[in-house]
One Martini backbone bead per residue (centre of mass of N, CA, C, O) as a GRO file, in nm:
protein
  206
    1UNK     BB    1  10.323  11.652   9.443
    2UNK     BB    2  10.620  11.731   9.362
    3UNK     BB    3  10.887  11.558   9.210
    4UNK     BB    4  11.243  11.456   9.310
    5UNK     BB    5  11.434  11.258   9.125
    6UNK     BB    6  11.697  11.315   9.281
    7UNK     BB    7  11.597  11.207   9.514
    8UNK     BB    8  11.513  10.944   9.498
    9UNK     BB    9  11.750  10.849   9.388
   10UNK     BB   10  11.945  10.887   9.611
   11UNK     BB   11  11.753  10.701   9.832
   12UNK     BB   12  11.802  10.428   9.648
   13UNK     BB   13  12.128  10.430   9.656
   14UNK     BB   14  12.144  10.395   9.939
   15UNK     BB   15  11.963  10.176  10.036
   16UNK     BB   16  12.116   9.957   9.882
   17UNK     BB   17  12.403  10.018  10.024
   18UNK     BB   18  12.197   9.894  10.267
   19UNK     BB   19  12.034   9.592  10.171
   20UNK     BB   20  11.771   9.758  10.037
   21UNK     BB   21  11.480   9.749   9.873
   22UNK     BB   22  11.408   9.956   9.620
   23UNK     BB   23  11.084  10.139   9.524
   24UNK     BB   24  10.909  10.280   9.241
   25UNK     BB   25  10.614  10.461   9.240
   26UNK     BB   26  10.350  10.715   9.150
   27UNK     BB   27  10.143  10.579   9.278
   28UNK     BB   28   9.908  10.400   9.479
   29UNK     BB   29   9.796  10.201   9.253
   30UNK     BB   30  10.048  10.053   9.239
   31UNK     BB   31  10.136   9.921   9.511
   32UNK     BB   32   9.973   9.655   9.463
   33UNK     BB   33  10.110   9.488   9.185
   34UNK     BB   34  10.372   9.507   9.285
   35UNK     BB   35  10.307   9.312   9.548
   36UNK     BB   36  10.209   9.065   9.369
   37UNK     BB   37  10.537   9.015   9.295
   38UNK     BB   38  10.603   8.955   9.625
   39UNK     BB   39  10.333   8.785   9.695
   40UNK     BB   40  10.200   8.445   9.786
   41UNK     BB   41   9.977   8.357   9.845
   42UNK     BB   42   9.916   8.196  10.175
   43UNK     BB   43  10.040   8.344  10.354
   44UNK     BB   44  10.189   8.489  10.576
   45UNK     BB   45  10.047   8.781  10.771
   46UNK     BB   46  10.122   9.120  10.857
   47UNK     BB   47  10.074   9.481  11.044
   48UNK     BB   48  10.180   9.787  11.164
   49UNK     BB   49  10.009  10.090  11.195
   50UNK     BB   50   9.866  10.271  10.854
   51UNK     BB   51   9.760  10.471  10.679
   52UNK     BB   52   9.908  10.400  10.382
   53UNK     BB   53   9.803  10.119  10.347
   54UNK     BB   54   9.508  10.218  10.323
   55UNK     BB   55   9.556  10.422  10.083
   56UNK     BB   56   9.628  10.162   9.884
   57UNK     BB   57   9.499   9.883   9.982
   58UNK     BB   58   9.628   9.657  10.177
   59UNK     BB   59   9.466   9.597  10.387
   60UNK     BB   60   9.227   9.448  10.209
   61UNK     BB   61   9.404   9.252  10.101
   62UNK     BB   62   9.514   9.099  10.388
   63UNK     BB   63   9.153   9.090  10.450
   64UNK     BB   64   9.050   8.862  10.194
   65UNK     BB   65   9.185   8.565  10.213
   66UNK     BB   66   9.423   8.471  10.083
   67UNK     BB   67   9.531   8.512  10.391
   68UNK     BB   68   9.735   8.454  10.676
   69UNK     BB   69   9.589   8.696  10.908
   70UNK     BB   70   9.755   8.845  11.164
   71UNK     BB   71   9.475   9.005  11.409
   72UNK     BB   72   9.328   9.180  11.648
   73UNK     BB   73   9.062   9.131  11.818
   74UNK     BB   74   8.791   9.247  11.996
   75UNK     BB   75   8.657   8.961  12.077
   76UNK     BB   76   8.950   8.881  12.242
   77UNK     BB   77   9.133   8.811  12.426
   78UNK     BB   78   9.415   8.939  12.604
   79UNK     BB   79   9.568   8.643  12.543
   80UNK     BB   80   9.501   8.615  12.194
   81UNK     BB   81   9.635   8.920  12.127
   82UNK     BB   82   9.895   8.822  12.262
   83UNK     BB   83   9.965   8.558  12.062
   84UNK     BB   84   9.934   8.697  11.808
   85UNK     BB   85  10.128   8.910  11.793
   86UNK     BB   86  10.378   8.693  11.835
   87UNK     BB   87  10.363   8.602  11.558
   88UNK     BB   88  10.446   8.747  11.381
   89UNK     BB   89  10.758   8.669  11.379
   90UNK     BB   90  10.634   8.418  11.163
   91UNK     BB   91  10.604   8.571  10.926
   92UNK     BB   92  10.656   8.633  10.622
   93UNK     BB   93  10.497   8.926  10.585
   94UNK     BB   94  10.555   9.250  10.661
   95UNK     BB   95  10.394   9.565  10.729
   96UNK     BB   96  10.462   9.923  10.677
   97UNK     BB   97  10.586  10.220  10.766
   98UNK     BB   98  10.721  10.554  10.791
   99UNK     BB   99  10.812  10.840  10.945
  100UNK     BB  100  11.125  10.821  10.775
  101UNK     BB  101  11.357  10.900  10.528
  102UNK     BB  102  11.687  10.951  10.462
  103UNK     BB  103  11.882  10.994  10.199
  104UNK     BB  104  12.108  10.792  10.322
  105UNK     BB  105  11.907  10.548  10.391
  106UNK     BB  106  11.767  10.590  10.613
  107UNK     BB  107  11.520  10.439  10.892
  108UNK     BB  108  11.257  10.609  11.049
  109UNK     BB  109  11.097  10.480  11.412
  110UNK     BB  110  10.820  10.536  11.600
  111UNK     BB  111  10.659  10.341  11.933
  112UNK     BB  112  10.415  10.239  12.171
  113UNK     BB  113  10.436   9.892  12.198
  114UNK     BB  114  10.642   9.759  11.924
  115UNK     BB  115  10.465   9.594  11.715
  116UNK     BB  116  10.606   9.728  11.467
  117UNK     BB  117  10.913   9.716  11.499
  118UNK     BB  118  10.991   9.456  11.610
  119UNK     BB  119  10.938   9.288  11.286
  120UNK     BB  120  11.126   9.475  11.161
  121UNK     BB  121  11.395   9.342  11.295
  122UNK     BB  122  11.257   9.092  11.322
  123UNK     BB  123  11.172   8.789  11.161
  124UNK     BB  124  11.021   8.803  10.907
  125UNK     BB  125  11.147   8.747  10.588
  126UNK     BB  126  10.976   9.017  10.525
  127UNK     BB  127  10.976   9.329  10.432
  128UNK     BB  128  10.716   9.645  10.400
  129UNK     BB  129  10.782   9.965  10.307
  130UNK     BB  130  10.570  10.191  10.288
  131UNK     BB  131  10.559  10.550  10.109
  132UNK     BB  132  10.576  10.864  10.061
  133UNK     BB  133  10.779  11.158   9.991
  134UNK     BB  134  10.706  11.292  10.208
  135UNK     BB  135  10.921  11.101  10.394
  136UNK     BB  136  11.160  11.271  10.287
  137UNK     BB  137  11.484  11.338  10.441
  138UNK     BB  138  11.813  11.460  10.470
  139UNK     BB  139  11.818  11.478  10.796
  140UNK     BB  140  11.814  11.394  11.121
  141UNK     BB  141  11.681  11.602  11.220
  142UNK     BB  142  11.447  11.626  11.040
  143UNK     BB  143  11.351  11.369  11.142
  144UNK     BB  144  11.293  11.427  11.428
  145UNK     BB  145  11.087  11.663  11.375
  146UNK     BB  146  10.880  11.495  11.233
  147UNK     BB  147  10.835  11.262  11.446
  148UNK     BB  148  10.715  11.522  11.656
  149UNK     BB  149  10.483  11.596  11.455
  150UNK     BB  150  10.334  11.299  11.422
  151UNK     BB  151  10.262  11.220  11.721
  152UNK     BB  152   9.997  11.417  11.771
  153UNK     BB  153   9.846  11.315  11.521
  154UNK     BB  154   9.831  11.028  11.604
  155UNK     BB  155   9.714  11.043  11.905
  156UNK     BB  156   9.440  11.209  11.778
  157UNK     BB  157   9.331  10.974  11.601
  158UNK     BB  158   9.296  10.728  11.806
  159UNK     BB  159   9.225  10.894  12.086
  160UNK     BB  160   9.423  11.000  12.267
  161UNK     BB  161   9.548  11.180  12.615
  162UNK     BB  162   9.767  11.358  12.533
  163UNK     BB  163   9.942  11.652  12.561
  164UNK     BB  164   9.965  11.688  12.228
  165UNK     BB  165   9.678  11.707  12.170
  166UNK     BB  166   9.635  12.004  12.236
  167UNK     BB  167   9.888  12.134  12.097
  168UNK     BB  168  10.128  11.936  11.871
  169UNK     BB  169  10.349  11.877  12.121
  170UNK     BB  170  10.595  11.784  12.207
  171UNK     BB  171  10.650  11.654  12.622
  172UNK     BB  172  10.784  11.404  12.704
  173UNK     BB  173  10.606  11.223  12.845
  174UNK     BB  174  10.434  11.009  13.118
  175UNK     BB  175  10.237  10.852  12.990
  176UNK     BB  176  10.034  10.580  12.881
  177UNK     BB  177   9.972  10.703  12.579
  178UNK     BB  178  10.257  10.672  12.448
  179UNK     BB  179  10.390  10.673  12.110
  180UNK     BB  180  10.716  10.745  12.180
  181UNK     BB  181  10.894  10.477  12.328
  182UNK     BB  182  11.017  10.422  12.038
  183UNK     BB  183  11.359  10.417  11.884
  184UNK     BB  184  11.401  10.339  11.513
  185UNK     BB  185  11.720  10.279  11.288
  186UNK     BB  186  11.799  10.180  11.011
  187UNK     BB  187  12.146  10.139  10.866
  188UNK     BB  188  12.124   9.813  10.818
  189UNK     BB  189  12.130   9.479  10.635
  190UNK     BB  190  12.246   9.163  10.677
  191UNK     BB  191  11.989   9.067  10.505
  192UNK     BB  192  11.942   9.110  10.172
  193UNK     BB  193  11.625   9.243  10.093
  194UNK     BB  194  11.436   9.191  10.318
  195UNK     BB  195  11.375   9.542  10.332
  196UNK     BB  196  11.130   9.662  10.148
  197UNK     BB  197  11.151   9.999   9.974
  198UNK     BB  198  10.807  10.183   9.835
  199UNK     BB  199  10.791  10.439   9.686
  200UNK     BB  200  10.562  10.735   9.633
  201UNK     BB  201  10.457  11.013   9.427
  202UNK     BB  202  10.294  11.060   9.721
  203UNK     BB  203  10.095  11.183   9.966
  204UNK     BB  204  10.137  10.975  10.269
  205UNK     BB  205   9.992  11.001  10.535
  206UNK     BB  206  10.173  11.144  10.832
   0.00000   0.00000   0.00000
C-alpha cells in the first residue's frame, strides 16, 4: 500500500506529545532488528494475542529461548493458565499490537478477556505496540468504526460462535464469545517513553 508520511510524521509528532515513544520502519522485516536494540535477551516477556506480531517475526522471536516467555498452554491446568496470565504485569516487556490509532495520537483497542489491554495500561515496565499504517485513522468516529469491522473479523478467525460471525456486523452481543468487552484509549502516559509504538510501511494484521 502507498504510505502517506504526512500522515505518519503527523500521528508520530502526536504520539511524542502525548509520551510515547513512535518509530517508524519501511517493511515488517525491519521490526525485528529494530526490537532487538530495545530489547535484551534474558528479559521477562508476554505479549498479547496479535497478527501483526505473527507476521513481523516477533512472536519467533519471544519463543526463540532467549527469553522468560510468560504464555499459557494448552498442557497446563486452568488454576496454572490462571496464574501465568496474572505474572505477565511483572514482565519486563510486552507485546501487542493496535485496533487503531488516530493521527492526534491517541492509542485505541477493544478486547475480551482483556489480557491484552491490561498489562498495556498498567505492570510491565516496557511495552511494545506494533501496527501498520493500515491502523492510522484520522478521527475518533473512524477508530470506533474500524473496531466495529474488525471485531467480526476477529471473532471468526479464532473459531468463537458469535452472531458477528455470520453477517461481518456487530450486533452489540451479550454472547459469551464477545470479543469486544472492554474499550481502552490511551490519551498519554504518565511515565514517559513506557508505551513504544512502532509503525510499519505495510498493511498488517487485520
Amino acid at each position: 500500500m502507498a504510505v502517506d508520511m504526512n500522515i505518519v510524521n503527523e500521528t508520530m509528532e502526536n504520539l511524542k506529545k502525548r509520551q510515547f515513544r513512535p518509530f517508524f520502519v519501511e517493511k515488517k522485516e525491519d521490526v525485528l532488528p529494530l526490537l532487538k536494540t530495545l530489547v535484551a535477551e534474558g528479559e521477562t516477556v508476554a505479549n498479547g494475542g496479535s497478527v501483526t506480531l505473527g507476521q513481523c517475526g516477533v512472536m519467533d522471536w519471544l519463543k526463540s529461548g532467549g527469553f522468560n516467555y510468560l504464555a499459557p498452554t494448552a498442557e497446563m491446568t486452568d488454576a496454572e493458565k490462571k496464574n501465568i496470565t496474572r505474572q505477565r504485569f511483572f514482565a519486563d516487556s510486552f507485546f501487542l499490537s493496535s485496533n487503531a490509532i488516530t493521527t492526534d495520537g491517541r492509542i485505541w483497542n477493544e478486547d475480551g478477556a482483556s489480557t491484552r489491554v491490561a498489562p498495556m495500561i498498567y505492570g510491565p515496565d516496557k511495552v511494545f505496540i506494533v501496527a501498520g499504517v493500515n491502523k492510522i485513522v484520522k478521527t475518533q468516529a473512524e477508530a470506533i468504526k474500524r473496531i466495529k469491522w474488525v471485531a467480526p473479523q476477529n471473532c471468526k478467525r479464532i473459531g468463537f460462535d458469535t452472531p458477528c460471525v455470520e453477517d461481518g456486523q456487530c450486533h452489540n452481543c451479550m454472547h459469551f464469545q464477545r470479543s469486544c468487552c472492554t474499550s481502552v484509549t490511551l490519551n498519554y502516559s504518565r511515565i514517559p517513553d513506557r508505551i513504544a509504538v512502532i509503525l510499519v510501511g505495510e498493511e498488517l494484521g487485520v
